[in-house]
N, C-alpha and C positions, 0 to 999 in steps of 0.2 A: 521746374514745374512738371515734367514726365512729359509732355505733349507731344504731336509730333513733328512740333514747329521747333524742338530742340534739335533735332539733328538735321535740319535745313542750312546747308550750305551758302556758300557767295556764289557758287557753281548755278545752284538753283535760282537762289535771287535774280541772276543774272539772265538765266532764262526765262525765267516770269517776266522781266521787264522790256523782254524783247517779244513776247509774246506767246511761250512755249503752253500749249494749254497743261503739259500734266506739270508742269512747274506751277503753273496760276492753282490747281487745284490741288495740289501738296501745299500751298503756303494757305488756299481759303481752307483745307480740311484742319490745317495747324492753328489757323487763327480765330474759327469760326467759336470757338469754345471760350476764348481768353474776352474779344467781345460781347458775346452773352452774358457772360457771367457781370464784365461792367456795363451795359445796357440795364439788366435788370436790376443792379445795384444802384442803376441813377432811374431809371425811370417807374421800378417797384412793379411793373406789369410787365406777366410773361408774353402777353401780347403784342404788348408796343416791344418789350424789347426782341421779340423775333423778325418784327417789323421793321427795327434799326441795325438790326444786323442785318437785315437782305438788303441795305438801304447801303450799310458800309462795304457790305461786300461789292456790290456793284461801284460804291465810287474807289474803291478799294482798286478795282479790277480797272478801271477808269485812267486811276492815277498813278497806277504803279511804276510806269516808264519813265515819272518824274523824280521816283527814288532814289536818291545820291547815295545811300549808305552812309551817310554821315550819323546813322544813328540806326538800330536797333530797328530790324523791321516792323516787330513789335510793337513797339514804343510809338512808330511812325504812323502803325495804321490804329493804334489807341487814338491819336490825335482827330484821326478822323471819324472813330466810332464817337468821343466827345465832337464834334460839328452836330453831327447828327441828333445826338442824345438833348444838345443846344435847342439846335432846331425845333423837333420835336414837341420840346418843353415850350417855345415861343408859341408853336401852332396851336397849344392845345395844355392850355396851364393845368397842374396837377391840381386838385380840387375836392376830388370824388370822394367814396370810401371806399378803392377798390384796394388800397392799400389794408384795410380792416378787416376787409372780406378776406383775404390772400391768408393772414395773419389766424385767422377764423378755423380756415380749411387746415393749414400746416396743424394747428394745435389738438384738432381733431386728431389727422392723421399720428401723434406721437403714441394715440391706444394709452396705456394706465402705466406704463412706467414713469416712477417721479423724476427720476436723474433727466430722462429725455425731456419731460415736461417743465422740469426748471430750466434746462439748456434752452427750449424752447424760449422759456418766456424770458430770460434774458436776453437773447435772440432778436427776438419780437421786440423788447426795451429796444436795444441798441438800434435794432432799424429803424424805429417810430422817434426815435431821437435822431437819429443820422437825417430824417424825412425831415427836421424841422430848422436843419441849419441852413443857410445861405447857401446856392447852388456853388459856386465857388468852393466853398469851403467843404461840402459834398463832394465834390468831383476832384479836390485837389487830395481829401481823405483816402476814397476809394481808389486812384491811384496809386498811390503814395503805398496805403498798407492794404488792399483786398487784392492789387494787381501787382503789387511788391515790385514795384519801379522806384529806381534812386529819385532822391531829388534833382537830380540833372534831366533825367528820362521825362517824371511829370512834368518838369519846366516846358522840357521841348515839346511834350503832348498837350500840354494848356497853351502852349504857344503864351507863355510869361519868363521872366525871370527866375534865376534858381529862387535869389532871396526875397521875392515875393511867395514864391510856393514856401517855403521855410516859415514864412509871419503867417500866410494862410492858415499851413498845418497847425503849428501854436495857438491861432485865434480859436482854429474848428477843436481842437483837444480840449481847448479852455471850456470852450463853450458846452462843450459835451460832457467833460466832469462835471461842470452846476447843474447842468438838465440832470443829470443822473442821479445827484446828489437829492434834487430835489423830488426825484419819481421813489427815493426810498421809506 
């Protein structure tokens, strides 16, 4: 991924979970990007999702001295940006058209080249179809291929089974070929 949560050792790990502050803020400078990118991928608003990232970085910051290393720091604190991203969702169901609006401004911003404006607007398809699947199946996607975690990695971040994320993934592809099939 380039970031520079790649070259974060078990050295560091180790001190962030004792409580080293510039080890906490090497792993939140390394992580803080990997969460946004999946916040706004599940929640569609750059608002809420800078929201839930100050939300995971503190439980982040919270819970780190329960981290076993049994998995991928990454991986571990994905599981807590989805709580959050959960949460979130619970408090304050998606509904609006802020998603339309967002979609609105980007197409704007592409100016008059077609390549960019087609890119756009398949873009714009696949997230307005990704918006319509089952959170589940959202969040087991977005993992899976936006955050490019093994299926082992999603499992342990949706806190499920591999071969549950496995039917998930399948259900959400299926489903999202026929939406596609039928937006043509």
């Amino acid at each position: 991924m380039g970031s520079t949560l790649d070259r974060v050792d078990a050295a560091t790990i180790d001190a962030a979970r004792r409580g080293d502050r510039r080890a906490l803020a090497r792993l939140l400078n390394g992580l803080q990007d990997v969460w946004y990118r999946f916040c706004l991928g599940m929640l569609h608003d750059p608002d809420r999702a800078a929201d839930a990232v100050q939300e995971t970085g503190l439980r982040f910051l919270k819970q780190i001295a329960r981290f076993r290393g049994e998995s991928q720091i990454q991986t571990w604190s994905l599981g807590i940006a989805l709580n959050v991203v959960r949460e979130i969702k619970r408090r304050r169901r998606l509904g609006d058209d802020s998603d339309l609006d967002q979609l609105a401004v980007e197409r704007s911003s592409t100016g008059s080249n077609p390549s960019a404006i087609e890119q756009h607007e398949l873009s714009d398809a696949l997230r307005i179809t990704l918006s319509t699947l089952p959170d589940r199946q959202r969040e087991a996607l977005t993992l899976r291929f936006f955050e490019d975690l093994s299926v082992e990695q999603t499992a342990e971040a949706m806190g499920c089974a591999t071969g549950t994320v496995k039917a998930t993934v399948h259900q959400a592809l299926r489903a999202l070929r026929e939406k596609m099939k039928q937006m043509k």
